[in-house]
C-alpha positions in Angstrom: 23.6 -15.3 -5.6 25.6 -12.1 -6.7 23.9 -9.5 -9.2 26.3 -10.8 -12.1 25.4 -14.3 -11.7 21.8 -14.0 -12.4 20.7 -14.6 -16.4 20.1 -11.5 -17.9 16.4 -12.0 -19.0 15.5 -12.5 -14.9 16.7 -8.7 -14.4 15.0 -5.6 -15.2 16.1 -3.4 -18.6 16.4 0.0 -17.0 18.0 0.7 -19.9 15.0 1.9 -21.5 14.8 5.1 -19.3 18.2 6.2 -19.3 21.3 4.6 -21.7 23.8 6.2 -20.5 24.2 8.4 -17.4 25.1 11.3 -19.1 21.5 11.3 -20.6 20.2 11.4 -17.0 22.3 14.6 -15.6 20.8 16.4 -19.3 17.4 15.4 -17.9 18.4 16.5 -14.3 19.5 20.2 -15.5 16.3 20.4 -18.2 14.1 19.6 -15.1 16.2 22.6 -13.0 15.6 25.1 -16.0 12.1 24.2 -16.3 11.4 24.9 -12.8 13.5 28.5 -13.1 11.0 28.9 -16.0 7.7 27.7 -14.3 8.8 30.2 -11.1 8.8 33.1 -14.0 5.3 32.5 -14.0 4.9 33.9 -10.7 1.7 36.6 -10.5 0.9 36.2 -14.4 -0.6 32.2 -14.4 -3.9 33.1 -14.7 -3.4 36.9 -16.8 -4.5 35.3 -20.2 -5.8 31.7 -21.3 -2.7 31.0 -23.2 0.1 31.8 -20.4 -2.6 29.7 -18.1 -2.2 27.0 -20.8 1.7 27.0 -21.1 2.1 27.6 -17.1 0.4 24.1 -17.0 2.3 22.5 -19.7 5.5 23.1 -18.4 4.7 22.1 -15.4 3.6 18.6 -16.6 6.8 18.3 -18.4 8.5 19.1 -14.9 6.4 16.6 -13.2 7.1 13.9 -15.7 10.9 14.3 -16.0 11.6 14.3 -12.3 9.5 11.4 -12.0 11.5 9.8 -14.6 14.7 10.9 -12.8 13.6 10.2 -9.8 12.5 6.3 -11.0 15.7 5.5 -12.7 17.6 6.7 -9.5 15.6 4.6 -7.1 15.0 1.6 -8.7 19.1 1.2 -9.6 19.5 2.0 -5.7 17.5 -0.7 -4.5 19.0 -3.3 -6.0 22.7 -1.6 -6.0 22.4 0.3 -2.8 26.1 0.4 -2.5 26.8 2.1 -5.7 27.7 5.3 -5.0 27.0 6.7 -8.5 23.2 5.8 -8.1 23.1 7.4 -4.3 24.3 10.3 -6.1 21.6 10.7 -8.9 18.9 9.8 -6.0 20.2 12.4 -3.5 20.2 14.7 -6.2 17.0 14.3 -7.4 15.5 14.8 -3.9 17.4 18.0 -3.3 15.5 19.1 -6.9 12.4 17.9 -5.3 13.1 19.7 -2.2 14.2 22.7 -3.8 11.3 23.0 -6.3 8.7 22.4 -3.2 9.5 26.0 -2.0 9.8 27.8 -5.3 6.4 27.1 -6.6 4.8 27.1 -3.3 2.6 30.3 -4.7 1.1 28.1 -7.4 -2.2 26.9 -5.4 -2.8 30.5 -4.2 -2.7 32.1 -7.3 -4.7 29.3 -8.8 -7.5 29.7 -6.5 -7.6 33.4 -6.0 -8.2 33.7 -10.3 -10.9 31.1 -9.7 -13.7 32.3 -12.1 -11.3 33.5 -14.4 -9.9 29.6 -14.1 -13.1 28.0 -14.6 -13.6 29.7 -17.7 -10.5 28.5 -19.4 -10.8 25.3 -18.8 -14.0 25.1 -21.2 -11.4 25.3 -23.6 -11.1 22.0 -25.4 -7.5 22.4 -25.3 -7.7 22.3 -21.2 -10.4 20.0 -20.6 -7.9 17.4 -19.4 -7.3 19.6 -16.2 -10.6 19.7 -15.4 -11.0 16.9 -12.3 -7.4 18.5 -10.9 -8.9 21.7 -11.2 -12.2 21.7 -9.7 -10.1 19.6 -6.8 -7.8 22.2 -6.6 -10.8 25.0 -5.7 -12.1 22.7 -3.5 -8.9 23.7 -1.5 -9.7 27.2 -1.4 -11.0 27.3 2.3 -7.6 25.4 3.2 -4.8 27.0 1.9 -2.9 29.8 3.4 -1.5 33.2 2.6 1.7 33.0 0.2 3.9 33.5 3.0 2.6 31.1 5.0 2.6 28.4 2.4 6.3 29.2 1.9 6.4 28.6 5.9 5.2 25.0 5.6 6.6 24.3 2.7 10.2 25.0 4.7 8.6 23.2 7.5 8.0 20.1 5.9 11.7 18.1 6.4 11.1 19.0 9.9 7.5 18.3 10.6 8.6 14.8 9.1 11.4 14.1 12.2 9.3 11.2 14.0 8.9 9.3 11.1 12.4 9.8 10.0 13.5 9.1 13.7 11.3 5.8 14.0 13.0 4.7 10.7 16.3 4.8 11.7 15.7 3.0 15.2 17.2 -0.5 14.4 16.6 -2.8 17.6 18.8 -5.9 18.1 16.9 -9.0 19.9 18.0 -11.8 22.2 18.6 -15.4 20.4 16.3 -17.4 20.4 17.0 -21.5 21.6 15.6 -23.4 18.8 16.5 -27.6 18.8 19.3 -27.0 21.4 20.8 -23.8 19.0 20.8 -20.5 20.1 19.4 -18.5 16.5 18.8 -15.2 15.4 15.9 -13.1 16.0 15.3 -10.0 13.7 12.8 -8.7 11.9 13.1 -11.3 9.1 13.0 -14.6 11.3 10.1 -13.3 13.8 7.4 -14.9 11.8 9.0 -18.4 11.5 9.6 -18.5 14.6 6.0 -17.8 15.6 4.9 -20.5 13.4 7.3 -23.4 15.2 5.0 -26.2 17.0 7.3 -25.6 20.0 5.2 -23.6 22.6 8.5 -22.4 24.3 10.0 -21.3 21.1 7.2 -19.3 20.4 6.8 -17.2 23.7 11.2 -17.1 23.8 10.4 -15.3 20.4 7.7 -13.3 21.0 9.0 -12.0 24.5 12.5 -11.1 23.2 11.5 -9.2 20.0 8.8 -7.3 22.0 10.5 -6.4 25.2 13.1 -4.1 23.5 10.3 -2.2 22.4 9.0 -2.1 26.2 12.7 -1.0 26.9 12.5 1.7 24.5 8.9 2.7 24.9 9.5 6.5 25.6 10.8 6.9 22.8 8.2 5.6 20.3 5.7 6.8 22.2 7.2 10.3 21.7 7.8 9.3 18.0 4.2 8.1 17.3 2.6 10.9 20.0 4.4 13.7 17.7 3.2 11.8 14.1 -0.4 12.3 15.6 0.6 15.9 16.9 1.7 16.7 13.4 -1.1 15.4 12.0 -3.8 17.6 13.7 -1.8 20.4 13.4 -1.6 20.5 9.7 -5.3 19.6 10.0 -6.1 22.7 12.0 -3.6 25.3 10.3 -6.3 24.4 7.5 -9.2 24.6 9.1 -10.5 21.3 9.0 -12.6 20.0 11.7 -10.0 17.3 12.3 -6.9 15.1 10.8 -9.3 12.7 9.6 -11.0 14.9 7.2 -8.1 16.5 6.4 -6.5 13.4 4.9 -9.6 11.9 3.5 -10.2 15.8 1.8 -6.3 15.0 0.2 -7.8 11.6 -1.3 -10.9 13.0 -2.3 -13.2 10.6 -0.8 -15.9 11.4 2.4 -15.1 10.4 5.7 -18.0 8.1 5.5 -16.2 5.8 4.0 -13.6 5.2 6.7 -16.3 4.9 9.4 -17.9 2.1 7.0 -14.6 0.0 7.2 -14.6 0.5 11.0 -18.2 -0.5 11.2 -18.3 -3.8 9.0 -15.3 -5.2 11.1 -15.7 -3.8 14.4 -19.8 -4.3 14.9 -21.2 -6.2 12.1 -19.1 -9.0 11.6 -16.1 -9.4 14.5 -17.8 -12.7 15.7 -16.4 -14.3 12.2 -12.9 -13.1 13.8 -14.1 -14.3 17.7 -15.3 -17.8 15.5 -11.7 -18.5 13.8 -9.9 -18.2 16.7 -11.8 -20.4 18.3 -11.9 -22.7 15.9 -7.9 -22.4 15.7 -7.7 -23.2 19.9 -10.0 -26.2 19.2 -8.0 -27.6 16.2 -4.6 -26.7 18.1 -6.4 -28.9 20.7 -5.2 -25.7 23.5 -6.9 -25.3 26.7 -5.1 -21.9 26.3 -4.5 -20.2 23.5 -2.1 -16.8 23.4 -1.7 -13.9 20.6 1.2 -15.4 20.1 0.3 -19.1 19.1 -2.0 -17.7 16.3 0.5 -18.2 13.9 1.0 -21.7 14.3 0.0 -23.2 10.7 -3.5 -25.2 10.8 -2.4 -27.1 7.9 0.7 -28.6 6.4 2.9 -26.7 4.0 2.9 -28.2 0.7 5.7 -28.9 -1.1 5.3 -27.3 -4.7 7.8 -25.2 -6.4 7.8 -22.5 -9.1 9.7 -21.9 -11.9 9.3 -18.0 -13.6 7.6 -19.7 -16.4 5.3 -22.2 -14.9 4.1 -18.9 -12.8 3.1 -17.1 -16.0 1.5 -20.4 -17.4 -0.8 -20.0 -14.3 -0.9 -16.1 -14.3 -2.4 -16.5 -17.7 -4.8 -19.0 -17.0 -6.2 -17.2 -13.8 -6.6 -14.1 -16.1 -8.3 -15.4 -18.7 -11.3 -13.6 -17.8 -9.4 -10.1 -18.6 -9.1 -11.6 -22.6 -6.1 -11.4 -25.1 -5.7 -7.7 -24.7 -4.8 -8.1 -20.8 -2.6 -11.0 -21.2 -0.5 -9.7 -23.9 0.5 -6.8 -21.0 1.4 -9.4 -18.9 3.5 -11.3 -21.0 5.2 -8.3 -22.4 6.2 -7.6 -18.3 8.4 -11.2 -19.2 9.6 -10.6 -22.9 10.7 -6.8 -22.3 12.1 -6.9 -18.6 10.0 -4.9 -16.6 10.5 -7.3 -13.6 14.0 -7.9 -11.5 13.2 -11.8 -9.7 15.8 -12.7 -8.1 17.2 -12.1 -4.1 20.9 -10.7 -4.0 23.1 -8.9 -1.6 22.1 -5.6 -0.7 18.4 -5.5 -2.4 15.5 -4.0 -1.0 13.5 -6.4 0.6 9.9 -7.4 -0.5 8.3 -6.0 -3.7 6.9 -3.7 -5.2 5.5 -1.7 -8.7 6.9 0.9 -9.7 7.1 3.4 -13.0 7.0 6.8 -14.6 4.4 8.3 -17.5 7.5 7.5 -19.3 8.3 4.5 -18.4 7.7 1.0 -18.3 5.7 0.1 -14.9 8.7 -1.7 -13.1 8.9 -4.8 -10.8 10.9 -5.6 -7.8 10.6 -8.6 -6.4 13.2 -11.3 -4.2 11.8 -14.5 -6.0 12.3 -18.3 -4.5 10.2 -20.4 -6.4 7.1 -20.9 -3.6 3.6 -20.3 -3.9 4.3 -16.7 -2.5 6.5 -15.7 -4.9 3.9 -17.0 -7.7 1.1 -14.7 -5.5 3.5 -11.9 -5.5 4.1 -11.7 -9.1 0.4 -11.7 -10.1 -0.3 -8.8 -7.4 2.4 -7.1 -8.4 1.8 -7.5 -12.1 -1.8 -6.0 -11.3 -0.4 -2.5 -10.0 2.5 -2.4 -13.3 -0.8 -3.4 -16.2 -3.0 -0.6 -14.4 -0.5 1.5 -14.4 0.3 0.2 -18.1 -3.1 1.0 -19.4 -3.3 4.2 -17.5 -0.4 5.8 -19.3 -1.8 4.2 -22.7 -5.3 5.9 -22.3 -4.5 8.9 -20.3 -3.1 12.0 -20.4 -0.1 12.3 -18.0 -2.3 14.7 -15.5 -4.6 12.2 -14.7 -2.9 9.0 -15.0 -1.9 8.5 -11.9 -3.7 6.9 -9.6 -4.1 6.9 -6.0 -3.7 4.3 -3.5 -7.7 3.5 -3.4 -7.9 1.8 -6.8 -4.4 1.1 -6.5 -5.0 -1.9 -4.3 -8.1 -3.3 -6.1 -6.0 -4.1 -9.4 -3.5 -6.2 -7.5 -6.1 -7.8 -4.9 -8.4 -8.6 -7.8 -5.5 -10.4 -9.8 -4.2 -11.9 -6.1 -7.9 -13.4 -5.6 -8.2 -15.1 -8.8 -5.0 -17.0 -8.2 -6.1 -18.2 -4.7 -9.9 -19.1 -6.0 -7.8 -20.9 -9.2 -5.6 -22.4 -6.3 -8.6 -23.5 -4.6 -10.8 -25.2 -7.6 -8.0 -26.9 -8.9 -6.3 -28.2 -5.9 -5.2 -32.2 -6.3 -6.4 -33.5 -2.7 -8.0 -31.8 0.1 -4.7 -31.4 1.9 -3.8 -29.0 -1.2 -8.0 -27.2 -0.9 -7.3 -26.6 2.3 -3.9 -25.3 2.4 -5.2 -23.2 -0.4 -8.5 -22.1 1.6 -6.2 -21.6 4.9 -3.8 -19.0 2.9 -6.7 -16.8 2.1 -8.7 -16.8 5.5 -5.0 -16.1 6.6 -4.8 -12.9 4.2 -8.6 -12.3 4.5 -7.7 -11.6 8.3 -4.8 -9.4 7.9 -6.6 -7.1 5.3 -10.8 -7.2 6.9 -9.9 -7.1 10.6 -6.6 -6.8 11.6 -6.4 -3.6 9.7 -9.5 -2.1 10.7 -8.0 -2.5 14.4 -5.3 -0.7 13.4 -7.5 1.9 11.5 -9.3 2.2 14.9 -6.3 2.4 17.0 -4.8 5.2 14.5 -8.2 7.1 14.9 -8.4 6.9 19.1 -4.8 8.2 19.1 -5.2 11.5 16.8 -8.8 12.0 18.8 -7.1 12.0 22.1 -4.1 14.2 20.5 -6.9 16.5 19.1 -8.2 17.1 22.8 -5.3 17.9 23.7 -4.9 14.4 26.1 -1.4 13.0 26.6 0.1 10.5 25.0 2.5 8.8 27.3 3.3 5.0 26.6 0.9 3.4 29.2 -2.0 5.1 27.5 -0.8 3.9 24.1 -0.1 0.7 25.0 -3.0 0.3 27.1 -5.5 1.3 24.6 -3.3 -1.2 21.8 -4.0 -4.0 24.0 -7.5 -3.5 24.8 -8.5 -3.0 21.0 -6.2 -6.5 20.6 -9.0 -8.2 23.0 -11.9 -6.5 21.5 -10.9 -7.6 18.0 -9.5 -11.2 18.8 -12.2 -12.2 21.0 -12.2 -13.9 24.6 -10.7 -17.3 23.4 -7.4 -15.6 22.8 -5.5 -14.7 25.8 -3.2 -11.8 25.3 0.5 -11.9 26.1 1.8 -9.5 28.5 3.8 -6.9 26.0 0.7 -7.0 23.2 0.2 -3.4 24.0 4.0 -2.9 23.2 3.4 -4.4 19.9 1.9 -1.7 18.3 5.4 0.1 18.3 6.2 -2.0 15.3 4.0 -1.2 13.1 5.5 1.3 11.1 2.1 2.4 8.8 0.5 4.2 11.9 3.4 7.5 10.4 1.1 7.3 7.3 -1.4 9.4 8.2 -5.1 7.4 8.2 -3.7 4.8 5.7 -4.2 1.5 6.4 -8.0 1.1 6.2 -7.5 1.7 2.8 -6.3 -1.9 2.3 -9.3 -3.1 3.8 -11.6 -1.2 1.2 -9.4 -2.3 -1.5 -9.7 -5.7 -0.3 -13.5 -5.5 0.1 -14.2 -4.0 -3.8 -12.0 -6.0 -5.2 -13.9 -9.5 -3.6 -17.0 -8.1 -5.4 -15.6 -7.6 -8.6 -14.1 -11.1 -8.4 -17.6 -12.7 -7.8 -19.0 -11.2 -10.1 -16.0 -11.9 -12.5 -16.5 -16.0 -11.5 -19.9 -16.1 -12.4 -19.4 -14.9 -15.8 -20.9 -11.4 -15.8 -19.1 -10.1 -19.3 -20.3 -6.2 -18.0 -18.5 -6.6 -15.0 -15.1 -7.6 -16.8 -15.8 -4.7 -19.1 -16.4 -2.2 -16.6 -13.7 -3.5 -14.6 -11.2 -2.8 -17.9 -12.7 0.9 -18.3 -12.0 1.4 -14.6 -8.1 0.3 -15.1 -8.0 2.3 -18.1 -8.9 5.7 -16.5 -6.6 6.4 -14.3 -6.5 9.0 -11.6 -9.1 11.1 -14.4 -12.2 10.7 -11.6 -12.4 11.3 -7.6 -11.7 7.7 -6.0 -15.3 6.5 -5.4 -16.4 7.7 -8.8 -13.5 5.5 -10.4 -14.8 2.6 -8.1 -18.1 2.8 -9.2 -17.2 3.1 -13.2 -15.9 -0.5 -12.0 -19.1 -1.6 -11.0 -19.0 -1.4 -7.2 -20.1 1.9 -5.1 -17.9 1.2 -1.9 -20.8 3.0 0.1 -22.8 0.4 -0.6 -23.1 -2.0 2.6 -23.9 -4.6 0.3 -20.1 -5.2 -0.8 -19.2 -5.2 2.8 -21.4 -8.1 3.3 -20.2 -10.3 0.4 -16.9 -9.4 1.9 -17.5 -11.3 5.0 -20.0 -13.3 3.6 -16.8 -14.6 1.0 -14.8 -15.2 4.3 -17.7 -16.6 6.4 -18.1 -19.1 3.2 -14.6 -20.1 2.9 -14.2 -20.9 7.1 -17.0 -23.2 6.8 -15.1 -25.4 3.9 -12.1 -25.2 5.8 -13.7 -26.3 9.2 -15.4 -29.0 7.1 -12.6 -30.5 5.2 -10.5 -30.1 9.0 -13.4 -32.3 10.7 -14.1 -35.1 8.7 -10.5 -35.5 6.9 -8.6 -35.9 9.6 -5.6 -36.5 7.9 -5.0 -33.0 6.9 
């Protein structure tokens, strides 16, 4: 379907950042004055209370106009990617970006070295909104670098950033699969399907093919994933942390406890859950062997139930009901005013996403085809654009925005409502336990296949921190012993499993992806608590959406009701998953027909 064909009222109203594009080159040569003016500032921030009060206030109008620029030009690119008009606004908002990086690369420094006179001012009702970004801010005094030094990095940055930009632009092509006497495409798209197919040969042709050009090419992702670890420590040790792991978890404000807590619950406490599904998936496959690769074969039918957009909202709102009237009236005003573009066409971005300014609405992307997916989708997305929605409404635009912590609980929250809704109202128990199958599906991707990734990440910058090499064999070796660990003795591993982990492109984020484990994990206590009716818990959990990025992560967590250093929420976690296995393995047993 082309862009023009699609109805209006299934696209998203950009026009209510920008009308015209004149409007957004004004904005684009305010935000360039503003930042000549904020530079003027240099070596006088911190002489009075009232230059420290309008250094800050211009720089909050900088930070919300290019984030307005820099959202109008990126959400028209992804869904017009050849328009050259909207490549131009987005590469000219980056160069502002990139420009503005190294001219007020002196503002931390100066911050800090006026600290006392700093902490003073911001008694002053007038400032007490910067107080969490300030007292964060001093916390960086032992990290941050003489002016010229900062300058250094600053320049540094583009090129400290060369094997992630060199692992994204590495595009693989793959042997054909044969598929019912056809030869068919394998890319990046079809993978999954293919692993899913009930034909054992299809599955290994697939896996083999995809995985041995990575094999091919393994010198050069293991020198583009060896230098994203070397990068790492070494921005960790030019400011003196002990390591990259407190380093990042110091930029997210949380302890390093917290990451050794995910790796704990899913590597020691409860991996035989994992070791227990996949054998229960070998002994329902009826497989005297079973490989990584048949995992994906689907234990249950696929049910045949389509979506419209509005029978998706009718169930949105009824899953939700627990938020009240206040909640739903955000998510319906996502439908009436256009926040959310639904459909597939040429040229879009992929997948989905949420994504908005302090000034404006809190955007959706999403490629839309009427399955139960796309219903899931929407409802996680729709939890990141309401937070972000009631963030703006109740805070001020220094602390509304949020960090990727809480960001995950909003959506996983409103994503395990609609599976438990799923669940209770399913028609038959071929509907429960496609239903139940789904989320032990998800529940493994987010509380144990990302905490093997966590741990993988973690070995890697260890080793690079002693100074051990990183050649390909001890990557790949070390990616498919974890694979083992994790998966458990039923599952045999596949050859090129240790060449896998050159695919997965979140290991150039920097200690990321156990963060979707804790999100996963808070958000399954809320929602128990949330099902059996606890009104404080709903309340709290509002609060907690309405705040913002105003607290340090766990704080925010806990205003929600949950302390995520509390082993207790890790048990309900796999308690939850422990729970739903046994319906499924129940309902597989003695209904033989599903």
């Amino acid at each position: 379907m082309e862009r023009k064909d699609i109805d209006i009222k299934d696209t998203w109203d950009l026009s209510t950042i920008y009308n015209d594009h004149k409007s957004f080159y004004h904005d684009l040569e305010k935000a360039k004055t503003l930042i000549d003016e904020l530079v003027s500032y240099q070596g006088k921030i911190c002489n009075t209370i009232d230059s420290f009060y309008n250094f800050l206030t211009t720089k909050d109008q900088i930070e919300r106009l290019v984030n307005k620029l820099y959202c109008y030009a990126h959400l028209n690119c992804d869904v017009e990617p050849n328009n050259q008009e909207y490549q131009t606004m987005m590469a000219a908002t980056i160069g502002v970006l990139e420009a503005s990086s190294v001219k007020i690369s002196f503002i931390d420094n100066e911050i800090i070295e006026a600290k006392e006179k700093v902490l003073e001012y911001i008694k002053d009702p007038k400032l007490q909104k910067y107080t969490y970004k300030i007292n964060s801010l001093m916390l960086f005094k032992d990290h941050i670098l003489p002016k010229e030094q900062e300058e250094l990095l600053a320049k540094a940055e583009s090129i400290a950033d060369t094997s992630s930009q060199v692992f994204n632009a590495l595009r693989l092509e793959y042997d054909d699969v044969l598929e019912n006497g056809e030869m068919k495409t394998l890319n990046n798209a079809t993978l999954n399907q293919f692993l899913k197919s009930k034909d054992d040969n299809v599955r290994k042709q697939a896996y083999t093919n995809f995985f041995k050009e990575y094999k091919k090419f393994e010198n050069v992702f293991a020198q583009t994933l060896s230098g994203v670890m070397k990068k790492d420590v070494f921005y960790g040790n030019v400011r003196k942390f002990d390591n990259a792991l407190e380093a990042s978890v110091f930029d997210d404000d949380v302890p390093s406890e917290l990451f050794f807590k995910v790796l704990d619950s899913a590597n020691v406490k409860y991996r035989h859950l994992f070791h227990r599904y996949n054998c229960l998936k070998k002994e329902l496959l009826n497989k005297e062997i079973i490989y990584n690769y048949d995992l994906n074969i689907p234990l249950v039918s696929s049910i045949k139930k389509e979506y419209t957009i509005d029978k998706c909202f009718e169930i949105i709102n009824e899953c939700l009901k627990p938020f009240g009237q206040d909640y739903l009236k955000i998510i319906n005003k996502a439908r009436e005013e256009r926040w959310i573009d639904y459909y597939p066409t040429p040229g879009k971005r992929i997948g989905a996403y949420s994504s908005g300014s302090y000034d404006t609405n809190p955007f959706i992307l999403m490629n839309f085809i009427g399955d139960y997916n796309s219903l899931s989708t929407l409802i996680h997305e729709l939890g990141h654009s309401v937070h972000s929605y009631l963030s703006n409404q109740n805070q001020e635009s220094v602390n509304a925005s949020y960090r990727i912590f809480v960001a995950e609980v909003a959506s996983t929250v409103n994503e395990t409502l609609l599976i438990n809704y799923m669940i209770n109202n399913a028609k038959n128990d071929q509907e429960k336990a496609y239903f139940i199958y789904e989320q032990l599906e998800n529940c493994v991707g987010l509380i144990f296949r990302q905490p093997m990734f966590a741990d993988f990440e973690h070995k890697l910058h260890t080793m690079a921190e002693n100074n051990e090499p990183l050649s390909s064999q001890v990557i790949t070796d070390l990616y498919a012993k974890l694979n083992q660990e994790y998966y458990g003795d039923d599952v045999v591993m596949d050859e090129l499993v240790g060449w896998s982990c050159y695919y997965v492109p979140h290991f150039y984020y920097n200690y990321y992806v156990y963060k979707y484990t804790l999100g996963m994990t808070v958000a399954l206590a809320i929602v128990n608590r949330i099902l059996k009716g606890d009104q404080n818990q709903i309340d709290n959990y509002l609060n907690f959406l309405k705040s913002g990025g105003s607290m340090a992560p766990v704080d925010l967590l806990k205003k929600a009701g949950v302390d995520p250093l509390d082993d207790q929420i890790y048990a309900d976690a796999f308690n939850y998953f422990e729970n739903l296995l046994n319906q499924f393995e129940t309902i597989k047993k003695t209904k033989k027909d599903v």
